[in-house]
N, C-alpha and C positions, 0 to 999 in steps of 0.2 A: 637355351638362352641365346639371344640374337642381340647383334650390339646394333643400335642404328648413326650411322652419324649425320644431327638433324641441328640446323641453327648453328655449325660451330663448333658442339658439343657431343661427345660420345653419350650413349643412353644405355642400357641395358635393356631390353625389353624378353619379357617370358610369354610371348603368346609362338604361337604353331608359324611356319615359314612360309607356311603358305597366305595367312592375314592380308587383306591390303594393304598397304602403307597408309591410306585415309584412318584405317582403324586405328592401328598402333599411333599415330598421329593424335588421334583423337581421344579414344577412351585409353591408352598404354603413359600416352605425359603431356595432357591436359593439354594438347596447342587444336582450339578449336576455331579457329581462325579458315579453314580448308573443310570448305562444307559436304555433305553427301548431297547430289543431285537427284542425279539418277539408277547412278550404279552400275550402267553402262557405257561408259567414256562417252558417252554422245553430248551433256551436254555443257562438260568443264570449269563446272564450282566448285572438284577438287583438284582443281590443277595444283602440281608443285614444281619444284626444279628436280630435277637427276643430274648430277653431273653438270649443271645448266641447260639444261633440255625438259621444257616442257614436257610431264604426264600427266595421266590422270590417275590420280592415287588410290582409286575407287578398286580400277584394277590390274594395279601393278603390286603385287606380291610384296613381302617387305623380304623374301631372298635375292629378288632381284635389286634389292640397294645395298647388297654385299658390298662391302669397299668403296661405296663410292658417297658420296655429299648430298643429304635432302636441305633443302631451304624452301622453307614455309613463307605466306605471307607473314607473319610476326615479324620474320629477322627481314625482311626484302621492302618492308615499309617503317623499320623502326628508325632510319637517317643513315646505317651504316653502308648503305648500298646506293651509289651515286643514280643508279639507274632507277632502281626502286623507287629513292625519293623523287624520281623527277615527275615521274607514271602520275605516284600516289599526289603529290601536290596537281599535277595536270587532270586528273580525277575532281579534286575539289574546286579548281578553279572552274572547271566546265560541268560542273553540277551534275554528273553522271550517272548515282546513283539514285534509285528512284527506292526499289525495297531491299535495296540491298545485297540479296541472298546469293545474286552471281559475281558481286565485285570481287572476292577476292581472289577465284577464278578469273576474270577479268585482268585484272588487275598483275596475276599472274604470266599469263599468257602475254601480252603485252611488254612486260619487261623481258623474254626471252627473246623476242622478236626483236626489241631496239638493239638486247645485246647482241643478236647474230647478224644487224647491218654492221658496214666497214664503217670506220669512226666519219662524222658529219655525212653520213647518208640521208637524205630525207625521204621516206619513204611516199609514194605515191596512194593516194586512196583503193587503190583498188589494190596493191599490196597487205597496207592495213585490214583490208577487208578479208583477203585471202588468209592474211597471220591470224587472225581474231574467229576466223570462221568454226573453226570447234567449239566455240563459246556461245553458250544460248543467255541469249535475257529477256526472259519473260514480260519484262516492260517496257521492251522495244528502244532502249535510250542508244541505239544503233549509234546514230548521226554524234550522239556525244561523246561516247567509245571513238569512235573514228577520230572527231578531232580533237579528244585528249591525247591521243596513241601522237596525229602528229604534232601537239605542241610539247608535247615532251620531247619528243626526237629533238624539234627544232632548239628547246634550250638547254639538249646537249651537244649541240653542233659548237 
C-alpha cells in the first residue's frame, strides 16, 4: 500500500510502486483530467506537477512521488491557484483548444514555467517556445499556446 499525496489530499493507493503515476491518477482515484499520449514522455498530455516541477506521469513511477506533492490539472484550474487560473482563463480567452486532448498537458506545462520566472518577468517568445517544447498538439494551435502562455504572465505582472 503506497499513500500518494495528490490535490491537497493524502490517498491510499494499492497498486505495485512501480505503476506510473498517470495510472494510479487515472484508473486508482478517478482524476482523469491527465491524459495518456503517448507513453513515452515525448509528447506531454500527462504532464503533472512534482514538487512543482513539471513531469510526465506516463513515466514517472508512483515510488518516485514518495513524500512529495502531485497536483493535477483539477486542482491547478479549479481557481485555488493564482497561476493556474491565469493560464486556464488566458487558454479561453485566445481560443486555444482545438480538440482538446493536449490542453491539459499544455496547460500544465505552462503554469510551471510562469511559476519558475522571478515575479513580473515577461517571458520572451522564444522562451515560451523553449518551456512548451515537450508538448505536442496535434492541431498545431502553436501561435495560440504561445500567446496565452504570454498574456497570462503579463496579467500576473
Amino acid at each position: 500500500m503506497s499513500k500518494l499525496h495528490v490535490n491537497g489530499r493524502q490517498h491510499p493507493v494499492d497498486i505495485d510502486p512501480g505503476t506510473p503515476i498517470l495510472w494510479a491518477l487515472r484508473d486508482s482515484l478517478g482524476l482523469t483530467g491527465t491524459k495518456f499520449g503517448c507513453g513515452a514522455a515525448l509528447c506531454g498530455a500527462c504532464t503533472v506537477h512534482l514538487d512543482g516541477q513539471a513531469v510526465r506521469s506516463c513515466v514517472t513511477p508512483i515510488s518516485a512521488a514518495a513524500g512529495k506533492k502531485i497536483r493535477t490539472i483539477e486542482a491547478t484550474t479549479d481557481g485555488s491557484d493564482k497561476v493556474g487560473a491565469a493560464v486556464h482563463a488566458a487558454w479561453v480567452k485566445h481560443d486555444v483548444a482545438q480538440c482538446g486532448y493536449c490542453q491539459s498537458g499544455q496547460i500544465m506545462s505552462a503554469t510551471a514555467f510562469l511559476k519558475s520566472l522571478p515575479r513580473g518577468k515577461q517571458p520572451s517568445a522564444a522562451e515560451i517556445d523553449s518551456a512548451m517544447a515537450g508538448n505536442l498538439c496535434r492541431c498545431g494551435t502553436y501561435a495560440r499556446i504561445r500567446a496565452a502562455v504570454a498574456d497570462a504572465a503579463q496579467s500576473l505582472a
